[in-house]
N, C-alpha and C positions, 0 to 999 in steps of 0.2 A: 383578450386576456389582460386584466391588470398587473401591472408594470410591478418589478421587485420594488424601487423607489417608491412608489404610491404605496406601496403597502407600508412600508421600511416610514415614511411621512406617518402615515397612520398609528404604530408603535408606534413610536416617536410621544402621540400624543395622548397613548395609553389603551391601544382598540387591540382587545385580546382577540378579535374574529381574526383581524389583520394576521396578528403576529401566528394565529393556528395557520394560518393559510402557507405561511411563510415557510413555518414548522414541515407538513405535508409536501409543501413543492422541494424544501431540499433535505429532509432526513433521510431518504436511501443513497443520496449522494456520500451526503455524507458520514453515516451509518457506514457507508462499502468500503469509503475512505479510511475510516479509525480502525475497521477491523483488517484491513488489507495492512498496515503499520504497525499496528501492534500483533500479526499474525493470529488472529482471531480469538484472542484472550479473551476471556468476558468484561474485562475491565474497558471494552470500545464503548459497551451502551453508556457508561457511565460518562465517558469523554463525548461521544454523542449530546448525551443531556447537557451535558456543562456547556456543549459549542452555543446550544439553541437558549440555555441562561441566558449567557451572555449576549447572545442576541438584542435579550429584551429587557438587560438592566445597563448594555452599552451603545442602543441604538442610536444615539445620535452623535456617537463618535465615528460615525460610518459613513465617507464621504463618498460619494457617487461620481462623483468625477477623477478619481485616483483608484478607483476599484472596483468590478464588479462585485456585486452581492454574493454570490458563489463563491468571488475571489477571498472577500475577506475571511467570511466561514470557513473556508477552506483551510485560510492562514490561522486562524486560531486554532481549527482541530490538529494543526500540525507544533504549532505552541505547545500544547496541552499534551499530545505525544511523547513531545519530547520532554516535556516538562517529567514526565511518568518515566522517561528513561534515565533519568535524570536522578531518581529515590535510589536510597541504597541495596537496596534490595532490587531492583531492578537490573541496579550497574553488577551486581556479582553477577546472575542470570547471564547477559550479555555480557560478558567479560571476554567471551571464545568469541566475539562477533566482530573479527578484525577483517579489514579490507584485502590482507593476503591470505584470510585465510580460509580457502576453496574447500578443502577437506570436512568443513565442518555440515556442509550437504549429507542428509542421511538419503542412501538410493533409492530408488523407487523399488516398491515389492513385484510390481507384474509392469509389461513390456507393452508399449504405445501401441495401441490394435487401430484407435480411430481419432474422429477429431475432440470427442468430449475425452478420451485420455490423454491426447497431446496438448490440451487446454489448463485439465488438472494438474498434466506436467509440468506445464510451464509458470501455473502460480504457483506451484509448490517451489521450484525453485526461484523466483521470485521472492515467494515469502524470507527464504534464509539469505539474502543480498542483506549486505549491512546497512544500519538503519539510513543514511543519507542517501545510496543508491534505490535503495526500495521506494523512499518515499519520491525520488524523483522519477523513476521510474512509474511508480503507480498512479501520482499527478497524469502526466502525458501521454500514456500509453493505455493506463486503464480506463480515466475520469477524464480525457480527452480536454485537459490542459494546451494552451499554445505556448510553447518555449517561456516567452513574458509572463505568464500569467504565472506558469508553475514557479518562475523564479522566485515570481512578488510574493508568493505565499509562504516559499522557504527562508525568504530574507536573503537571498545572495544575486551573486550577477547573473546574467543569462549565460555568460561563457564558463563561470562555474559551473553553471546546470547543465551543458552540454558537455562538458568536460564528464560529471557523475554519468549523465547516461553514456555516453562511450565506454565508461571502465564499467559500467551496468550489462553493457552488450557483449565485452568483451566475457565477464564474469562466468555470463550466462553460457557464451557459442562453448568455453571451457568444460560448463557445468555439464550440458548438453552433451558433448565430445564425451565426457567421461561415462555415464548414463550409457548412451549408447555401446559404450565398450564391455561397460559390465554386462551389457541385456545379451551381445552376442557370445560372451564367455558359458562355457558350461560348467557349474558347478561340479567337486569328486563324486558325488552322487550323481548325478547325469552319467558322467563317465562311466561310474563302475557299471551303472545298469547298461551301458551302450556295448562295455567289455561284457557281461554277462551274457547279451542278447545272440553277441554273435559267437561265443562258445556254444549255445546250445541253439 
């Protein structure tokens, strides 16, 4: 298979076959990327589009020896992210999206039966982790990021980025913890019908 470089050479020098190729081998990457950050807004295709632009009007500011291909892509979808969180209209929206603030989890409607609800579980709460834990989180755990890699794309150290995912795990075992508490609670309507049952 032809090398990301070889191709990334060939944009370079204007071969639209190349840069489709390129298109194809990482939009569901990072399609899954934009929408896992921006919790599936429709505004991801459009950040999508914009990453693979710039692809092909900044390709040879992309150095192969300081970044994978992936890598960089990756660091501009997450530019452009935040760049979107960044509009005023966005920062009202996320205003509630503060790092202490756990409560802002809405609960699950129905209670983990199997592995595809304990899946959906845990991106949902994922999705509401505040935007730096989410993102490092979904680098390394979703899009199978190495510590390094995820940092170079957020721009910070690695022991920053280790630092996000720890208060990301702690957030979560919380999130979790609570969720479970409310699934084994029975609502007054449970109740009354339980008092009901055994009256008559």
């Amino acid at each position: 298979m032809i090398t990301d470089e070889k191709l990334m050479r060939r944009v370079c020098d204007g071969d639209e076959s190349a840069y489709r190729l390129l298109v194809s081998r990482h939009i569901t990457s990072i399609g899954r990327y934009t929408m896992r950050l921006l919790n599936g807004r429709q505004d991801y295709e459009d950040i999508s589009q914009e990453v693979f632009l710039r692809l092909w009007l900044k390709a040879k500011t992309w150095d192969p020896k300081s970044a994978k291909l992936s890598t960089w892509l990756h660091r501009i979808a997450f530019n452009l992210c935040m760049d979107y969180f960044r509009r005023p209209s966005q920062r009202e929206s996320h205003s509630d999206l503060k790092e202490s603030d756990i409560d802002a989890v809405q609960a699950l409607d129905e209670p983990v039966n199997d592995v595809a609800q304990r899946f959906r579980q845990l991106e949902k709460l994922i999705s509401e982790l505040p935007e730096s834990q989410r993102s490092a989180t979904t680098l390394v755990y979703q899009q199978g990021f190495a510590n390094k890699e995820a940092s170079e794309i957020m721009g910070i150290s690695v022991k920053a980025l280790e630092s996000l995912l720890s208060r990301s795990r702690k957030t979560l075992r919380v999130l979790v913890s609570s969720e479970s508490s409310k699934a084994e609670k029975s609502s007054p309507l449970e109740k009354e019908e339980k008092l009901y049952a055994k009256q008559n």
